[in-house]
N, C-alpha and C positions, 0 to 999 in steps of 0.2 A: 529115154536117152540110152546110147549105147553103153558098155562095159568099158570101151575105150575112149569113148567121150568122156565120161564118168574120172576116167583114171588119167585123161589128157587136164580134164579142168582141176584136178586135185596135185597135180603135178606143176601147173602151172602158180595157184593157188603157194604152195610149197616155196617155190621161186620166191612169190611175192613175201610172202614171211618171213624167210632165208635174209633179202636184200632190207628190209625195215628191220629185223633183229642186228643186221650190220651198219647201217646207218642209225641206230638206236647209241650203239654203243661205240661212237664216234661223234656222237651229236654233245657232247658237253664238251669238247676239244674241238669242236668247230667253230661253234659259234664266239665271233669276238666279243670280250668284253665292253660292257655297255660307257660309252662316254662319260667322262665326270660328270655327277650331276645331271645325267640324261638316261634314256630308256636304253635297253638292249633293242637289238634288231629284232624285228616280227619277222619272222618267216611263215611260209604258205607252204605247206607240203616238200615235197623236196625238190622238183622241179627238175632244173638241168643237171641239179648237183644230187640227184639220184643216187641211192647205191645199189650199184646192178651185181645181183649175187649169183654167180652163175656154179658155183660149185657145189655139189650136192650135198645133203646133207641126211642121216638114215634115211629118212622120211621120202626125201628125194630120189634116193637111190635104191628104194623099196617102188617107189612108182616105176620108175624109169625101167627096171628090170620088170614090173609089168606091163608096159607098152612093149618094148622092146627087147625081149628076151633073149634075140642074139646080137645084141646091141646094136652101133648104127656106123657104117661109113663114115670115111672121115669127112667128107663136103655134105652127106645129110647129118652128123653131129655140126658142120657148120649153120648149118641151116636153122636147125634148132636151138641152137642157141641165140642164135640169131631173131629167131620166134619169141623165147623166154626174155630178153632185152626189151623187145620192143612192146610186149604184154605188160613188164615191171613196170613201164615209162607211161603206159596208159592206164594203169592201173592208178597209181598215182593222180595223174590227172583225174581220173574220174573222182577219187579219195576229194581230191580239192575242191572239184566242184561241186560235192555234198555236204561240205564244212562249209566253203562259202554260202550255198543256200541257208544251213545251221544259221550261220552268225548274223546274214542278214535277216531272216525273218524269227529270230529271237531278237535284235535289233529292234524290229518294228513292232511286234506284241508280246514279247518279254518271255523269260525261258523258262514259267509254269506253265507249263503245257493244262493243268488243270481249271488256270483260269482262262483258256482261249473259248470263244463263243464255237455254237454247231459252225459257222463259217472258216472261221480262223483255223479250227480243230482240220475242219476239210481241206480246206488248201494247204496245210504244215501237210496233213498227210499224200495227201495227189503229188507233191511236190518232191516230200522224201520216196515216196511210192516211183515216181518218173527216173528221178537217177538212180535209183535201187535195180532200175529196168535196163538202162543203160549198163549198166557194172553187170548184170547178168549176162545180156546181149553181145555184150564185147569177151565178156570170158567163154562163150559157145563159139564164138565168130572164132577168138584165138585158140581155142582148142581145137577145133577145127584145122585152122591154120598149120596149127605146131603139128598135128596128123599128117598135114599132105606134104608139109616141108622132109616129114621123116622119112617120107614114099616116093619125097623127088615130084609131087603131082602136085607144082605149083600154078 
C-alpha cells in the first residue's frame, strides 16, 4: 500500500476515534434514565445518533498536513469532510455488525471461547475473520475515496 493510502487510512481511522471519544463523553447524559422498576434502554452502536467529529485533533492535524501539505480548497475541504462523515457512519455500522455476530454466537455456545469444539472454534473464527474483512475493505475503499475527493477525481 501506498504512503498516502497509508496516511489517508490513519487519518480516517483518527476521525473515527475523535467522534467515539466525543460521543463517549456525552454518553452518560444521553442516555434516559431507566423507568421505575424497569431496565435502562439497550442501545446498539450509535447509529443515527452518531457523533460525527470533524475537527481535528493533533493526531489529525499531523495527518492531514501529510496528505495535504498545501492544504485543500474550500469545496475539496468540502468534500472531505464530507468523506470523513460518511466513513464515521460506516464505521460504526460495521462496529455493530461484529458485536451483533459477538452476542449472538456467544448466545448460542457460550462466551468461553476455550470450551468451543474444533467446529464452533472455526466458525467463531471465519465469522469474526469475515467482518474483520469487511472493516478492512471499507477503510481502503474510503481512503481511497477521501484521496480522489481531495483531487476533485470523483
Amino acid at each position: 500500500m501506498s504512503a498516502g493510502l497509508d496516511a489517508a487510512q490513519a487519518f480516517l481511522q483518527e476521525a473515527v476515534y475523535r467522534s467515539r471519544a466525543r460521543q463517549a463523553a456525552g454518553a452518560a447524559l444521553a442516555l434516559p434514565p431507566a423507568p421505575a422498576g424497569g431496565e435502562a434502554l439497550r442501545r446498539c452502536g450509535l447509529g443515527e445518533k452518531a457523533a460525527i467529529e470533524l475537527d481535528l485533533g493533533p493526531r489529525g492535524a499531523e495527518l492531514f498536513e501529510t496528505l495535504w501539505p498545501s492544504g485543500l480548497a474550500p469545496a475539496a475541504l468540502a468534500r472531505v469532510r464530507a468523506e470523513l462523515a460518511d466513513w464515521i457512519a460506516r464505521q460504526d455500522a460495521l462496529d455493530r455488525k461484529r458485536n451483533h455476530f459477538l452476542r449472538a454466537f456467544r448466545g448460542a455456545h457460550g462466551a468461553d471461547r476455550a470450551q468451543y469444539g474444533p467446529d464452533e472454534a472455526r466458525a467463531f473464527e471465519d465469522g469474526l475473520s469475515a467482518v474483520n474483512g469487511e472493516v478492512a475493505a471499507g477503510l481502503a475503499s474510503a481512503a481511497a475515496a477521501l484521496l480522489a475527493a481531495a483531487s476533485g477525481d470523483q
